[in-house]
Structures are given as C-alpha cells and as structure tokens.
C-alpha positions as CSV (number, residue, x, y, z in Angstrom):
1,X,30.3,-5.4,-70.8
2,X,26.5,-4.9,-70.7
3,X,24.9,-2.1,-69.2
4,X,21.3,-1.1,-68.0
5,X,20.4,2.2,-68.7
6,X,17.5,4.7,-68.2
7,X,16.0,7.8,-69.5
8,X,13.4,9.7,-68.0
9,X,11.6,12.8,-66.1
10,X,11.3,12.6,-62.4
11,X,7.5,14.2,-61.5
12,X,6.2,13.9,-65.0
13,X,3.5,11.4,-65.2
14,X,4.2,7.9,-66.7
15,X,7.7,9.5,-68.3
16,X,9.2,8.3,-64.7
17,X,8.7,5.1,-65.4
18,X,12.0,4.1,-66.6
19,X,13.4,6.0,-63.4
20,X,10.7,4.1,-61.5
21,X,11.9,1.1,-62.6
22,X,15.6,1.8,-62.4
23,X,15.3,2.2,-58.2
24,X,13.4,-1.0,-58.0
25,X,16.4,-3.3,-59.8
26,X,19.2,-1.4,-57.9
27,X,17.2,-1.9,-54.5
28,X,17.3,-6.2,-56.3
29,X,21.1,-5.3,-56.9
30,X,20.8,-4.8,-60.6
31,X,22.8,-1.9,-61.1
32,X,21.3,0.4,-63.6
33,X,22.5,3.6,-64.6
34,X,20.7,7.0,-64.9
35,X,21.1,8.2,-68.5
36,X,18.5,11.1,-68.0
37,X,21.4,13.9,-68.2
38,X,20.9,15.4,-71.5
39,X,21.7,13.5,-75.2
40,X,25.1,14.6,-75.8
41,X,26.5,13.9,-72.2
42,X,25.1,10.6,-71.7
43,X,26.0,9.6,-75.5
44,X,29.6,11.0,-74.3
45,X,29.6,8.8,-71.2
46,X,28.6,5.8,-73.0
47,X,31.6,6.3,-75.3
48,X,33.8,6.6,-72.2
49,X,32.4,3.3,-70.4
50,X,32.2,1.9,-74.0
51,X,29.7,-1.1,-73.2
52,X,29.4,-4.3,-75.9
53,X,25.5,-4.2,-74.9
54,X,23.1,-1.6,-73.5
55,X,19.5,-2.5,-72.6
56,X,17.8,1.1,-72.5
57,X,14.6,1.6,-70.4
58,X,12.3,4.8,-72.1
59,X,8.9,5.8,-71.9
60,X,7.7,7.8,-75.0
61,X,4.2,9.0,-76.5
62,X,3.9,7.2,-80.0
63,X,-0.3,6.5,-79.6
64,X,-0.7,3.2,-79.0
65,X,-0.8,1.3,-75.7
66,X,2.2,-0.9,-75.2
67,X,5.3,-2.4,-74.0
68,X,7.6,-1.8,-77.2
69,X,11.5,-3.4,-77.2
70,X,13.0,-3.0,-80.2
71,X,16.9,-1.9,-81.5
72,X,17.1,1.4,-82.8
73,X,18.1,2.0,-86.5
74,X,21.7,2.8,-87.4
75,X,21.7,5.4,-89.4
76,X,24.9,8.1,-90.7
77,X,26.2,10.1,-88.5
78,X,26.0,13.5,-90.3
79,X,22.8,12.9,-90.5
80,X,22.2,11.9,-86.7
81,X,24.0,15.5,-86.3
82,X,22.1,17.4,-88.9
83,X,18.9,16.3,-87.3
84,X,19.9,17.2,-83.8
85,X,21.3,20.1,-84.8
86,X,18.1,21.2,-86.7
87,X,15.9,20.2,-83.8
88,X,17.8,21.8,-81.1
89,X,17.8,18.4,-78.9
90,X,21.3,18.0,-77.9
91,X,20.6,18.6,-74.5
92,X,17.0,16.7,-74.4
93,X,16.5,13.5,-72.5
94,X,13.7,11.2,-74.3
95,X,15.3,8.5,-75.7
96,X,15.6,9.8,-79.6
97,X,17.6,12.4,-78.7
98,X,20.2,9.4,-77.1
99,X,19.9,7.1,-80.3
100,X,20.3,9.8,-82.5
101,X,23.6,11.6,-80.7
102,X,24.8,8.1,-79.9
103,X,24.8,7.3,-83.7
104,X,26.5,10.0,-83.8
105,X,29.2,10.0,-81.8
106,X,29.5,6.3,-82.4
107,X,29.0,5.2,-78.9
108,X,25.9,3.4,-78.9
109,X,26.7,-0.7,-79.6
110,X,25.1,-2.5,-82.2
111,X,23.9,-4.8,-79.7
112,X,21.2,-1.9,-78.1
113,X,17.7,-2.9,-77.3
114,X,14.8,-0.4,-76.3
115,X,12.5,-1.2,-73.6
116,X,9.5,1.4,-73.6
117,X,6.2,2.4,-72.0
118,X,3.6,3.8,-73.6
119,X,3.0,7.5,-72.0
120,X,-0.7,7.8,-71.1
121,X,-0.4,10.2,-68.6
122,X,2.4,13.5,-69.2
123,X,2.3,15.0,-66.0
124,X,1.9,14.5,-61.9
125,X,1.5,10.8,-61.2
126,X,1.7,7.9,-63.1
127,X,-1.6,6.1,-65.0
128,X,-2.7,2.9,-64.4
129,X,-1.7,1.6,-67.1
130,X,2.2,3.1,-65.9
131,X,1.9,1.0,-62.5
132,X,0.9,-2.0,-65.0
133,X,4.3,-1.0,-67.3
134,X,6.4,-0.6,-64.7
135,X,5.7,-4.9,-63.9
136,X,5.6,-5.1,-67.5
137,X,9.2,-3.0,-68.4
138,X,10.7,-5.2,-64.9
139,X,9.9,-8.6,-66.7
140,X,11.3,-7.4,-69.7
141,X,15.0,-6.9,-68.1
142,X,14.4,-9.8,-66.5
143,X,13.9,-11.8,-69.7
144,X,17.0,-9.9,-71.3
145,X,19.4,-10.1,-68.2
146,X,17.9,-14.4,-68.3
147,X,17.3,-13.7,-64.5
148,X,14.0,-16.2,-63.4
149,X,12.1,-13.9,-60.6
C-alpha cells in the first residue's frame, strides 16, 4: 500500500505548504494524510498502517531555493535514537524528526521519497515563491502517483 503523507505548521509562513497542498489533493480525491502530530506518534502510526511506499510532502530551510525530492538515508537505529534523544525532537514535526524516529522504529519503507519546499518566508503567510511551490510540490505527486492533470 502507498501512502501520501504531510508534515507541516499551520500559520507559519511557507512551512504550511505541505498542509496547503494536502487540502488541495483531498478536495481532487487524493487522500493524503496529516503526519504533522509530533515524530514519535506519526513514526508509530506509520508502523501500525505499515505502507510498502510513502511519498512525504515537507517544507524545510536548507538555503537554497528549490523543489528537492529525494529518499532519505537509512541509517542504525541506535543511532536514529541517540540523535533524537540528544536533540530533544521526539515530539517535533519537520520532517527530520519523522526520518530519523521512523528509522528508528523501523516503520519508514525503503521505498520513501521526500517532496520539499524551500522555506523563504518562517512566519504569517506564505512567500511567493511558496504559492509557486505549492504548483510546483502538486506536480511532483502527480508525477509520482503517474496521474496526467
């Protein structure tokens, strides 16, 4: 089974975008499922719905202007753990804090690929260049999901 999922802050600037995005598919019928409830519970729910692929919608500040999709590294657990634990991000949303506690609890499938915006704008409305993302982050799924729109 393949899922849609998204992570993100409602009210936060261009960090809503995956949120953004997930309203837009589910009012196409797409389902897509909020992920935004904290690193350890979603990476428990994903074990309990157990998918075979999960395309994961983020936005993230990493300093350079772009779509990114990419598939997260595997790494050990313990050290997945270690790092969380250090870091305090258990309970976090962005979408590190998902990889990392879904390596570690096993539950994220090999088969996991990362659509993410470029953050320009942290706070109150989304940028420009979010509104242009959001098309951007849309066509993406589409491309993955091999839905013509």
């Amino acid at each position: 089974m393949a899922i849609i999922g998204a992570v993100g802050y409602w009210y936060q600037g261009d960090y809503q975008i995956p949120l953004i995005v997930m309203e837009e598919l589910r009012k196409e019928g797409i389902e897509v499922l909020d992920l935004s409830m904290g690193a350890i519970k979603a990476s428990t729910f994903l074990s309990e719905i157990s998918p075979s692929k999960l395309i994961l919608l983020a936005s993230e500040k990493r300093g350079k202007r772009e779509l990114r999709v990419y598939r997260p590294e595997s790494e050990d657990a313990f050290s997945q753990w270690a790092d969380l634990y250090n870091n305090m991000k258990a309970y976090y949303m962005d979408v590190d804090s998902l990889i990392k506690a879904g390596n570690a609890l096993g539950s994220l499938p090999e088969n996991t690929i990362v659509v993410e915006c470029e953050v320009e704008n942290g706070e109150g409305e989304v940028s420009e260049w979010g509104r242009q993302c959001i098309k951007l982050m849309k066509e993406e799924v589409y491309k993955l999901l091999g839905v013509k729109h």
